[in-house]
Biopython code that builds the backbone (N, CA, C, O; Angstrom):
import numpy as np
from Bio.PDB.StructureBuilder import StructureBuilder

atoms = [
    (1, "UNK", "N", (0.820, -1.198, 0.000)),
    (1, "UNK", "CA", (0.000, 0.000, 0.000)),
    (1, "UNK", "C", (0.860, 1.257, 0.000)),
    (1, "UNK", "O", (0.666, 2.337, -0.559)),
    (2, "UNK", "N", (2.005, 0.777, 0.884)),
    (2, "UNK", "CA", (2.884, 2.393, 0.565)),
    (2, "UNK", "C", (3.570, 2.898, -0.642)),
    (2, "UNK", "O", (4.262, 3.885, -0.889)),
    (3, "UNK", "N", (3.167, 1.943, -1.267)),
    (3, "UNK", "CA", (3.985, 2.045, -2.905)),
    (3, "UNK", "C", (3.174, 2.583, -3.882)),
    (3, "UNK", "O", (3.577, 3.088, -4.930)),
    (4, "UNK", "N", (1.712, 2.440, -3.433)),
    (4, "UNK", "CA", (0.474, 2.832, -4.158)),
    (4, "UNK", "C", (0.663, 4.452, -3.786)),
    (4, "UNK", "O", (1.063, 5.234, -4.648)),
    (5, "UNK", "N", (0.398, 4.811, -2.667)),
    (5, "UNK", "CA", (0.703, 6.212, -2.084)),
    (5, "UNK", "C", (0.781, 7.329, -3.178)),
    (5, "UNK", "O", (-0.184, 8.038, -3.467)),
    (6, "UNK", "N", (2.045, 7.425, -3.776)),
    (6, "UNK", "CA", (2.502, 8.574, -4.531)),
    (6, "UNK", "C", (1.721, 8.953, -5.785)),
    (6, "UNK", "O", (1.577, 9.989, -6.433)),
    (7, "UNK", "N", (1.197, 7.482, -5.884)),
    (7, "UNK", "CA", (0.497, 7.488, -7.477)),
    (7, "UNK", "C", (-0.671, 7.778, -7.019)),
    (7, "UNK", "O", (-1.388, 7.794, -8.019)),
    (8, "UNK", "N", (-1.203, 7.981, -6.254)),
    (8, "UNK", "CA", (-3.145, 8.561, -5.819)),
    (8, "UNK", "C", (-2.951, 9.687, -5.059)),
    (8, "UNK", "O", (-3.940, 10.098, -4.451)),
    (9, "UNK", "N", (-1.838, 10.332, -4.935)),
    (9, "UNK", "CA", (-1.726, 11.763, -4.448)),
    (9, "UNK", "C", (-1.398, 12.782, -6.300)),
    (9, "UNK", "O", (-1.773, 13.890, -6.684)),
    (10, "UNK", "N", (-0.720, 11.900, -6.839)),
    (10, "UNK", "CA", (-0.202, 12.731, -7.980)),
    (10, "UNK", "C", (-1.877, 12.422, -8.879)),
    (10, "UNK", "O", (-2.318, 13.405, -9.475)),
    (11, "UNK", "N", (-2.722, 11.110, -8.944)),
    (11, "UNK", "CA", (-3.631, 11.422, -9.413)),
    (11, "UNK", "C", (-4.793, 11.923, -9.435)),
    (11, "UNK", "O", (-5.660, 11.933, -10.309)),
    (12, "UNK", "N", (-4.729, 12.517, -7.972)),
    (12, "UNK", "CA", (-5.888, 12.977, -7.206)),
    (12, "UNK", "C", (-5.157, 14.797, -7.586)),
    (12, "UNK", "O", (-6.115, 15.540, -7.796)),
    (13, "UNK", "N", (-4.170, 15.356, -7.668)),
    (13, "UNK", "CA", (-3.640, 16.256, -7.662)),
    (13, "UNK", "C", (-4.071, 16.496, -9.441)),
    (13, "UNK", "O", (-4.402, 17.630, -9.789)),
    (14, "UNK", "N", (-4.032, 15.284, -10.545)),
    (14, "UNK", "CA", (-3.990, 15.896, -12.216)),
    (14, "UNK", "C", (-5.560, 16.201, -11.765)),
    (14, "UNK", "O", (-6.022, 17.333, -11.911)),
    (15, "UNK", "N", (-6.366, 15.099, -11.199)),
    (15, "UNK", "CA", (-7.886, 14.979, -11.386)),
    (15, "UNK", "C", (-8.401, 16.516, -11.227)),
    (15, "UNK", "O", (-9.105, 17.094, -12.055)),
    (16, "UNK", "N", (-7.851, 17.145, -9.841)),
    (16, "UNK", "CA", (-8.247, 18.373, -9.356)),
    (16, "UNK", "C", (-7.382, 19.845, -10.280)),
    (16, "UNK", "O", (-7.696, 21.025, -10.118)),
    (17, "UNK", "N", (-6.449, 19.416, -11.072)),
    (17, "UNK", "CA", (-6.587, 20.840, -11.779)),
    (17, "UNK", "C", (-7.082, 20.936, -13.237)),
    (17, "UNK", "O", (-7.257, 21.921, -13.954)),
    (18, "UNK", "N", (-7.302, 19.258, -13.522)),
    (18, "UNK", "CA", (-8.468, 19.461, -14.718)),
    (18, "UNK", "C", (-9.902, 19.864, -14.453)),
    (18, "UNK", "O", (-10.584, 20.155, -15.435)),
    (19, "UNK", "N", (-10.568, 19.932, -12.973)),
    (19, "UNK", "CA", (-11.365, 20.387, -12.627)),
    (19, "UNK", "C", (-11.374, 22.046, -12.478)),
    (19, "UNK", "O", (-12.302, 22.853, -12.431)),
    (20, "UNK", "N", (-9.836, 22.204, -12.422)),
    (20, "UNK", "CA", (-9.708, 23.617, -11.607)),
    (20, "UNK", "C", (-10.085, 24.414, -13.333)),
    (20, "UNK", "O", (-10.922, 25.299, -13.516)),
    (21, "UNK", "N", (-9.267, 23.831, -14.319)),
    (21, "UNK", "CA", (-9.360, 24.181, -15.388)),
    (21, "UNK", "C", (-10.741, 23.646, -16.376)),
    (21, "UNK", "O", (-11.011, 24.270, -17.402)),
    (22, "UNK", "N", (-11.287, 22.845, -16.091)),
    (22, "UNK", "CA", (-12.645, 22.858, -16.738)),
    (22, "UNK", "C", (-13.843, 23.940, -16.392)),
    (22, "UNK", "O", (-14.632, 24.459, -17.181)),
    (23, "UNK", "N", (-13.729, 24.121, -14.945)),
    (23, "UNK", "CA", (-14.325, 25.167, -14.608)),
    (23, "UNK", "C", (-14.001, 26.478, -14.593)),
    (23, "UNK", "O", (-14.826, 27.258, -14.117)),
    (24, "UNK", "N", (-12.941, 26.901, -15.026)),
    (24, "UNK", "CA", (-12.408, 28.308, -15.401)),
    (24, "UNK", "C", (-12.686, 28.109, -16.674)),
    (24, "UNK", "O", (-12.965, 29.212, -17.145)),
    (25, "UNK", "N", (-12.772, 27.156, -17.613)),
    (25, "UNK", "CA", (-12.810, 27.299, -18.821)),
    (25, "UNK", "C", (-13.885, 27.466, -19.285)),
    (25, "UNK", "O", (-14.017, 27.909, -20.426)),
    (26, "UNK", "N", (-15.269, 27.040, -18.240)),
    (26, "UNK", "CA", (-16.690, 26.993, -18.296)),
    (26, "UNK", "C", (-17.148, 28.562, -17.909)),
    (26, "UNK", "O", (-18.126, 28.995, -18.517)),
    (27, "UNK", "N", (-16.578, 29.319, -17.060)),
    (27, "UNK", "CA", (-16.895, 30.385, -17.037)),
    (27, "UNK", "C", (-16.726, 31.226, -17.834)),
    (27, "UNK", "O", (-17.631, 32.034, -18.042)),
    (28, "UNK", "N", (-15.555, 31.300, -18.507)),
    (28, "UNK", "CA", (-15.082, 32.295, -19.371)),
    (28, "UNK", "C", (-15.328, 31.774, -20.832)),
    (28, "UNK", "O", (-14.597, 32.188, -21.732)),
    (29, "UNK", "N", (-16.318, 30.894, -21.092)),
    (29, "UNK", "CA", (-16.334, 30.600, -22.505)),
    (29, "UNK", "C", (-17.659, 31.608, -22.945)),
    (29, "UNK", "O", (-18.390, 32.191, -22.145)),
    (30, "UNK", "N", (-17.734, 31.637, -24.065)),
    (30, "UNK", "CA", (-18.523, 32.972, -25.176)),
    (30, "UNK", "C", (-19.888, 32.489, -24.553)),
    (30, "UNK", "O", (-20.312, 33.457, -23.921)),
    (31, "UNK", "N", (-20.474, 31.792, -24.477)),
    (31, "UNK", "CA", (-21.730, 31.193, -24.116)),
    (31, "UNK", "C", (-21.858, 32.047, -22.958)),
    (31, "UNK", "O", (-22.659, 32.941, -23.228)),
    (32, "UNK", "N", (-21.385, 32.156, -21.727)),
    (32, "UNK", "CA", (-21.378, 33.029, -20.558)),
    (32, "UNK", "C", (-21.441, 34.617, -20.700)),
    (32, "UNK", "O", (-22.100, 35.277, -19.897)),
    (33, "UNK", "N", (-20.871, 35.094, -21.546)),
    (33, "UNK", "CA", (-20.531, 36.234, -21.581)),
    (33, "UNK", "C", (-21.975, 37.219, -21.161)),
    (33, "UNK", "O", (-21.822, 38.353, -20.705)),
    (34, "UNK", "N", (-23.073, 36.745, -21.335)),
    (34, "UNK", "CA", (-24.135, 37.631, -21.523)),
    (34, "UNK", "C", (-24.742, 37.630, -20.077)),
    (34, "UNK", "O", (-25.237, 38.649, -19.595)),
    (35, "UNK", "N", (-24.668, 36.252, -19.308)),
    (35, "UNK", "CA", (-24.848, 36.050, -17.876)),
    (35, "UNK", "C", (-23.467, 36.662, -17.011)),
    (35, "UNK", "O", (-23.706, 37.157, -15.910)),
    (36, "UNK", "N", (-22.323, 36.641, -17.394)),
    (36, "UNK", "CA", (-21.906, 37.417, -16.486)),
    (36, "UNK", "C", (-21.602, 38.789, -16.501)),
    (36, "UNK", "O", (-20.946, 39.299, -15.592)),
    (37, "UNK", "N", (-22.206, 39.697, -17.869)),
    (37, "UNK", "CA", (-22.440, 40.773, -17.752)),
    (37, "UNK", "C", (-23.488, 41.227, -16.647)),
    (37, "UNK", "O", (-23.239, 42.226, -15.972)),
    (38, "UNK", "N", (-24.922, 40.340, -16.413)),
    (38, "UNK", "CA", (-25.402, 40.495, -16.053)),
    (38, "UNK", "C", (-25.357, 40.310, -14.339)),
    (38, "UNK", "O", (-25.867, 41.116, -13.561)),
    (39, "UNK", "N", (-24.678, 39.148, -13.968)),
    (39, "UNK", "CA", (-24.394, 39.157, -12.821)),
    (39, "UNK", "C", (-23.295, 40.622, -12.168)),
    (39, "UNK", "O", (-23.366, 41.203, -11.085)),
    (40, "UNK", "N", (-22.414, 40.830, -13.252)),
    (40, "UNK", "CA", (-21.308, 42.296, -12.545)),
    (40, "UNK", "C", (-22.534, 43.282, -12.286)),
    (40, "UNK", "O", (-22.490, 44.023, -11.304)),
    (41, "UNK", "N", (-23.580, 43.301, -13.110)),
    (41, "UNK", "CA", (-24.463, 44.758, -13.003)),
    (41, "UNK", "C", (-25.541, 44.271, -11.375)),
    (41, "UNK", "O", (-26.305, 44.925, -10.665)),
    (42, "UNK", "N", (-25.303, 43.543, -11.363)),
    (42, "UNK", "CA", (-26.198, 43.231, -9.839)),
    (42, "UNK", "C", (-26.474, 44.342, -9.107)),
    (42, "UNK", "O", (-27.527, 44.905, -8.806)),
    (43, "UNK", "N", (-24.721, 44.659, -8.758)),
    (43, "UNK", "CA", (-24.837, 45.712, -7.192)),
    (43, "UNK", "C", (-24.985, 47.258, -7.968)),
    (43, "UNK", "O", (-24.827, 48.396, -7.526)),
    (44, "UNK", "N", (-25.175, 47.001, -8.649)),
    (44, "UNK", "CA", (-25.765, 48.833, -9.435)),
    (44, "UNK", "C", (-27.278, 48.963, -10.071)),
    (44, "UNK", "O", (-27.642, 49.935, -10.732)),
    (45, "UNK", "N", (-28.190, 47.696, -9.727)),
    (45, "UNK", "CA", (-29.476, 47.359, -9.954)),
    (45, "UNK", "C", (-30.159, 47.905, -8.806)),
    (45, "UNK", "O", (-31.171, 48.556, -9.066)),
    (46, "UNK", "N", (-29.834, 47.787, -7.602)),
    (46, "UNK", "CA", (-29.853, 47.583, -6.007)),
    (46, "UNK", "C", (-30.283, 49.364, -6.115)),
    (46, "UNK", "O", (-29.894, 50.196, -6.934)),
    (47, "UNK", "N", (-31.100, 49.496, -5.101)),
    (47, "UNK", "CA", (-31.341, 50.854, -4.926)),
    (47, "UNK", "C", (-30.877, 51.456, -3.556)),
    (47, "UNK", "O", (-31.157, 51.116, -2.406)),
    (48, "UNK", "N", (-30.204, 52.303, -3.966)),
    (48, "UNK", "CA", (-29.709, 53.222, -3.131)),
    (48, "UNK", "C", (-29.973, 52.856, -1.608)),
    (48, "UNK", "O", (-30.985, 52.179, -1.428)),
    (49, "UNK", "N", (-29.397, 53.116, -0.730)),
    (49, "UNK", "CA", (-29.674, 52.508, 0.839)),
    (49, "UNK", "C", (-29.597, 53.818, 1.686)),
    (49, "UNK", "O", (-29.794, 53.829, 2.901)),
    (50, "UNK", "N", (-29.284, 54.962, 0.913)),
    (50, "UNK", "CA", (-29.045, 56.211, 1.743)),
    (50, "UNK", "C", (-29.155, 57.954, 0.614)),
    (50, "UNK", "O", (-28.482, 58.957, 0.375)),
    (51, "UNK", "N", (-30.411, 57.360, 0.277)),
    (51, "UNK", "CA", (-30.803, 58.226, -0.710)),
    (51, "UNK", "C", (-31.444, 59.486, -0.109)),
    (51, "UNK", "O", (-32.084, 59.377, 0.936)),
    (52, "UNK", "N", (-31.336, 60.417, -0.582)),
    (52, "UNK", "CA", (-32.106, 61.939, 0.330)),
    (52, "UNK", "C", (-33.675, 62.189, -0.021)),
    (52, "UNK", "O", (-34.462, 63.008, 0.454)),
    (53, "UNK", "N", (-33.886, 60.989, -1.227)),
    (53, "UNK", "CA", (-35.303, 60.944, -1.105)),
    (53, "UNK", "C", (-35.896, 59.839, -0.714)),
    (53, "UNK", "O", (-36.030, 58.682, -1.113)),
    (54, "UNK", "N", (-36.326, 60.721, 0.473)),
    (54, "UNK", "CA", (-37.516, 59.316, 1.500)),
    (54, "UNK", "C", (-38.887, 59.106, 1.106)),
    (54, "UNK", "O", (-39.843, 59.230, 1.872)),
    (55, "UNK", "N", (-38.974, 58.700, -0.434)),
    (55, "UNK", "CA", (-40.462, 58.640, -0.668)),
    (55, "UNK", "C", (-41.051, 57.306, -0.030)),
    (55, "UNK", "O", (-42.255, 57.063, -0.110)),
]
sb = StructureBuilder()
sb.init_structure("model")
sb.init_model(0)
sb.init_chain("A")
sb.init_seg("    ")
for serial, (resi, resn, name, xyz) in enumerate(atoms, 1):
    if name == "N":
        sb.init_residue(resn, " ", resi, " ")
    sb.init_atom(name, np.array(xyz, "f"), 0.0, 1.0, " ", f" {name:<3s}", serial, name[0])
structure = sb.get_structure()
């Protein structure tokens, strides 16, 4: 078993940055672009919290 060791740390280590990189690659692909315009505009949708008009 201690010989197994190195080889399920190094493949648990490729597994997790093809994840790291599938999902960076999922965000930033052209398909997204229109949802995460929309998510940056969130906190400027939001109305004012200290506005001088108290209607």
């Amino acid at each position: 078993m201690e010989q197994l060791t190195p080889y399920l740390s190094a493949f648990s280590t490729v597994i997790g940055i093809i994840f790291f990189v599938g999902i960076v690659w999922w965000a930033w692909s052209p398909g997204r672009k229109q949802a995460n315009q929309e998510s940056a505009e969130l906190p400027f949708d939001l109305p004012d919290e200290f506005s001088k008009d108290k209607s």
